[in-house]
C-alpha positions in Angstrom: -7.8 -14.9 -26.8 -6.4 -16.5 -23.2 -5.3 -14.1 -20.7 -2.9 -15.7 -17.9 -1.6 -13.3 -14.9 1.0 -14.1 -12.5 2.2 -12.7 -9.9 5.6 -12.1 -9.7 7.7 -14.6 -6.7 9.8 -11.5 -5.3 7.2 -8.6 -5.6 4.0 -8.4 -4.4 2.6 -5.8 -6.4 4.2 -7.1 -9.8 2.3 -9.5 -12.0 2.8 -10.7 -15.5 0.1 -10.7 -18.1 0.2 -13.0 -20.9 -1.8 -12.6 -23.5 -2.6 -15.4 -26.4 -3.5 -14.6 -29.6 -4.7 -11.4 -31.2 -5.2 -8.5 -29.1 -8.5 -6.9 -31.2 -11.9 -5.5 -31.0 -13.0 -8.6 -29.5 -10.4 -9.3 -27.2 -9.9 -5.3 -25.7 -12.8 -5.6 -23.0 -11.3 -8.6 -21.9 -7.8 -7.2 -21.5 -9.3 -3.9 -20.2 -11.0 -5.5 -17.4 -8.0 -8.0 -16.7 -5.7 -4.6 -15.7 -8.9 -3.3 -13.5 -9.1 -6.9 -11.7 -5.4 -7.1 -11.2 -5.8 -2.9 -9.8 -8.5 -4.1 -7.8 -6.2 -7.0 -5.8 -3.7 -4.0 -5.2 -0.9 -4.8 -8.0 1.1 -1.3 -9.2 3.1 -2.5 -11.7 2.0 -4.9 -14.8 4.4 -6.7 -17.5 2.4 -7.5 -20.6 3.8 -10.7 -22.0 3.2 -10.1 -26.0 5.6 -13.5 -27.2 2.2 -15.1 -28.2 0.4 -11.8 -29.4 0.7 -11.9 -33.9 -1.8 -9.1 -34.2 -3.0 -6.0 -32.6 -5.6 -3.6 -34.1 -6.5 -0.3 -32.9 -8.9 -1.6 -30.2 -6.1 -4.2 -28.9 -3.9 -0.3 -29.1 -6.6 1.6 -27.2 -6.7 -1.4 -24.4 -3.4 -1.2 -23.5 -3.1 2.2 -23.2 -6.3 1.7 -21.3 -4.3 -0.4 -18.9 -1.7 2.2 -18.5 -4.1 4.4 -17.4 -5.7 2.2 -15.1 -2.1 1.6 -13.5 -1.6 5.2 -12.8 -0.3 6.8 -16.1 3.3 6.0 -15.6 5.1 3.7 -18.6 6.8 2.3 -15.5 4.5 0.9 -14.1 3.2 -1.3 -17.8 5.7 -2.5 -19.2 5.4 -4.4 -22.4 7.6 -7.7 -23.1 8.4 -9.5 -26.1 6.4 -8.3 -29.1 6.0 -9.7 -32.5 7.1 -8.2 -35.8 3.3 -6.9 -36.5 3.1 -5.7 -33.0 6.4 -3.9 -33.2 6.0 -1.9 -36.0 2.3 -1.2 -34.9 3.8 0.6 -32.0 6.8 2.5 -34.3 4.0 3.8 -36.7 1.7 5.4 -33.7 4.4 6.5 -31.8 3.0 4.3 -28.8 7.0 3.4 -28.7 7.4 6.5 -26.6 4.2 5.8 -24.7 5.1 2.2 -23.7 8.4 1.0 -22.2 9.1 -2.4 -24.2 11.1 -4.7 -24.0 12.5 -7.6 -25.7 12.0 -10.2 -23.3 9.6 -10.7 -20.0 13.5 -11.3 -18.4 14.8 -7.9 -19.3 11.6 -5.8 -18.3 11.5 -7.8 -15.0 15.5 -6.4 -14.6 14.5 -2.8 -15.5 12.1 -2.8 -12.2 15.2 -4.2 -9.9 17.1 -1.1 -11.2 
């Protein structure tokens, strides 16, 4: 898996993560410590780009609601853009649909922090 952040041009304390390839047992840490890092340098709020994510297992699950945490709790403030069919429907089954705040596109969940 690559993990990519940036931060966002007209927020300071926004940055996008984009993940690549499956989000899985072997992946999680990574992720997990990629949200600590980007606490650590003061961001607040996190958009996880999923475009390039076509699986997630129950420990790719348990890392990004270990993010969420790690952000303060709120769904505000991870937000999660773009997910594939598997991914999707991973997040119906649990109920992680009511957890997470996601969104079709990295564009749209970048508009729903402006408003």
């Amino acid at each position: 898996m690559e993990i990519s952040t940036k931060l966002v041009e007209s927020s300071s304390d926004v940055n996008i993560v984009s993940f690549n390839g499956a989000l899985n047992a072997r992946s999680a840490e990574e992720a997990k410590q990629t949200f600590r890092d980007l606490v650590e340098q003061g961001i607040t709020q996190v958009i996880v780009d999923l475009q390039e994510v076509p699986f997630i297992d129950s420990s790719g699950l348990a890392a990004l609601v270990s993010g969420l945490k790690t952000l303060g709790g709120e769904s505000a403030n991870l937000k999660l853009a773009a997910p594939q069919s598997q991914a999707r429907l991973l997040f119906e089954l649990t109920m992680f649909d009511r957890v997470f705040e996601i969104h079709d596109s990295v564009e749209n969940a970048l508009k729903s922090l402006e408003g």
